[in-house]
N, C-alpha and C positions, 0 to 999 in steps of 0.2 A: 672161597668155594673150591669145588675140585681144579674145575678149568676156569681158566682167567680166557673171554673173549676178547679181540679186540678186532672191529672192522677194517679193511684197507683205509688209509687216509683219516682214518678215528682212532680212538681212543679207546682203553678199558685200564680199569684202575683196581685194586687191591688195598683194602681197609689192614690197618697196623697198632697190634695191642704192644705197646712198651712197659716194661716188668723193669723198672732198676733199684739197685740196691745201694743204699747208703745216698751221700746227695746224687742230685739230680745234673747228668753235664748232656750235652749238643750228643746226638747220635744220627750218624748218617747212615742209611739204606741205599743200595745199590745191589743190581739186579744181574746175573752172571747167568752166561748160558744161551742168550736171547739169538735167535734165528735173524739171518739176513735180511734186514729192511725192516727191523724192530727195533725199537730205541726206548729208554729209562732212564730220565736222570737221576742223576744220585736224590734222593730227599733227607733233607735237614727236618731232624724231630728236636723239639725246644721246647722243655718245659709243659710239654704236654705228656697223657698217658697212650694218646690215640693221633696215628697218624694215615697216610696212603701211599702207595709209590704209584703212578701212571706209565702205561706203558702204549707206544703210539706206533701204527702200521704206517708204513710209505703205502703211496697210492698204488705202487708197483708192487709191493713184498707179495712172495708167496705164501698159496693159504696151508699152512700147517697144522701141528699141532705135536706140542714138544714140550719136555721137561725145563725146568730151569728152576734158580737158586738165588734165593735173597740174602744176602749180608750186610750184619748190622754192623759197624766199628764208631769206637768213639775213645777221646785220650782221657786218660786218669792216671793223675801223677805223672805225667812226660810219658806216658808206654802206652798205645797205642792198644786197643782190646776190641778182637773181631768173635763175633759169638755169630752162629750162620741162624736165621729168622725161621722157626719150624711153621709148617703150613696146614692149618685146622680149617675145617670146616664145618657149618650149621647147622645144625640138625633140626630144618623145618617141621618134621613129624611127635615132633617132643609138645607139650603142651608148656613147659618153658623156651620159649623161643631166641632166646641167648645159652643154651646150653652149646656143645660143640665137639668135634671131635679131631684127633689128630689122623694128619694124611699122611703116607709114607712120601706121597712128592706133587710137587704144587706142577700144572700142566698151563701151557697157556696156547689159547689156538688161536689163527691169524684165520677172517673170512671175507665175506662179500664185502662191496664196497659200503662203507658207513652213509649216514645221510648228510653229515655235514661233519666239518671240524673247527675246531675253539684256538684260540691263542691270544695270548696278549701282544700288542703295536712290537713291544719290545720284551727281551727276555727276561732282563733284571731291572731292578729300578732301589733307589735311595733315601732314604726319609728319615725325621728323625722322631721321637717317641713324642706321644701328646699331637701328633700333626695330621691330619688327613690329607688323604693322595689318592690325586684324581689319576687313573689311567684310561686307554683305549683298549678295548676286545674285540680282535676280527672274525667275523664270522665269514667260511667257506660253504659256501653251500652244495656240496658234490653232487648231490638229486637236483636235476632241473625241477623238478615238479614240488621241490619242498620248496613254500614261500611264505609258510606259516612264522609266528612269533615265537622268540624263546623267551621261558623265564630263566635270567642269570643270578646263579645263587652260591654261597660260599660252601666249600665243599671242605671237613674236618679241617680248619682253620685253626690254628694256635689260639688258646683260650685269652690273648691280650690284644687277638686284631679283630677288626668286626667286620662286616662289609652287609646292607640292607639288599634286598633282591632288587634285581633293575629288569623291566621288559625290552627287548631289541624288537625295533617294530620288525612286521613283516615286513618280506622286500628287501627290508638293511642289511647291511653287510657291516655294521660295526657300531658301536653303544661304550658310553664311559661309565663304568666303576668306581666309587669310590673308598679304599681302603681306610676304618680310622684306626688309626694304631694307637692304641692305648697310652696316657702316662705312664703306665707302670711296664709298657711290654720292655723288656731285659734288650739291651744293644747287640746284635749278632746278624748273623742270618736265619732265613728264614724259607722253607718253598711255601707258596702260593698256589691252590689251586683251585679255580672254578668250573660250575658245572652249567652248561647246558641246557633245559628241558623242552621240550615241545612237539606237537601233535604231526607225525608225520603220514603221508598217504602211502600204504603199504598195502601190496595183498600178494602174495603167494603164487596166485591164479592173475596173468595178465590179462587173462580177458575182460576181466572186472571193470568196470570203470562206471562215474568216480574208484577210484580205490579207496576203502576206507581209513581215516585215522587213527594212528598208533605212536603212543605214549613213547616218545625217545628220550634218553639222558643221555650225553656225552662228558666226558672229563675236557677239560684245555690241557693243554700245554703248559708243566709248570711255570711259576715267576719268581725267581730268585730276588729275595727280599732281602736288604742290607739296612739296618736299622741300629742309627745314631745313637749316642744317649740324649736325653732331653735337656736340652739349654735350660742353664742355671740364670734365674734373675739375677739381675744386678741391682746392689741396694742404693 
């Protein structure tokens, strides 16, 4: 999109079409330019065509609204190859709705405070292929008044890991995942990320009350994923 939002103490994320030529090697994304109290981990793309980068406001950062720059690097042949990520956007008014256009510069603005924020217990985690892994996801709840359920669902996932939707009851603060990572998914790393969704009280007008419910998504915090080759049987 033109502008990338991301709430204070939340999240906003950025979908990633990858184009390569001849085989297919690991390509990392990393975000340059980002404003005080902004933060992007690098993301590992693998074997996929379609990736995301996340990007997450401190509770304190100020609210902006500024340019910034994505680059991709990945190694071929021992040299190391940086091509900078151009920035399209959709052109909902098309009657093909994957049509798109190119932007001269991708914006990203920092705002009010989110309604809650995602992360996993820990940042990275280990496993080896064929295995399922159980994790923890904590949920922040920043709005006193959100106490609704979320649905937690896998957000553009590498095509070898799966992960079924889990509901986090109301009230909770944290809910286990379980990742199953494929026999066939390839040994490296990986980013992880999940999404969020659920019905928040929002109105505009504080006089309101009830306020009524609105449809939120949030991104987590990505999970760096380090994935074993799968154990060989012994005969």
């Amino acid at each position: 999109s033109d502008v990338c939002s991301s709430d204070l103490g939340g999240t906003a994320w950025l979908n990633l079409i990858i184009h390569q030529k001849g085989p297919s090697v690991p390509i990392t994304v990393r975000a340059e330019g980002l404003p005080g109290g902004v933060h992007a981990e690098p993301m590992i793309q693998r074997n996929s065509s379609n990736g995301l980068i996340v990007f997450r406001a401190d509770k304190d950062a100020q609210e902006c609204t500024v340019p910034i720059r994505l680059v991709a690097s990945a190694t071929r042949e021992n040299e190391i190859v940086e091509r900078e990520v151009r920035p399209y956007s959709r052109v909902w008014s098309e009657p093909n709705i994957s049509s798109s256009r190119p932007m001269r510069q991708q914006l990203l603005a920092v705002r009010e405070t989110a309604p809650f924020a995602l992360a996993f217990e820990k940042p990275s985690a280990e496993t080896k292929a064929g295995v399922k892994l159980e994790l923890t996801v904590k949920l922040d709840r920043l709005w006193p008044d959100f106490k609704n359920q979320l649905t937690l669902q896998a957000l553009e996932f590498p095509n070898s890991i799966k992960m079924a939707n889990v509901i986090l009851a109301a009230d909770k603060n944290e809910a286990k995942v379980t990742l199953d990572v494929q026999a066939n998914c390839q040994p490296g790393d990986y980013s992880v990320v999940i999404s969020g969704q659920g019905q928040v009280p929002f109105s505009k007008d504080e006089k309101i009350s009830p306020k009524p419910n609105t449809l939120v998504t949030q991104a987590s915090k990505p999970l760096k994923l380090t994935v074993k080759p799968k154990e060989e049987k012994t005969k």
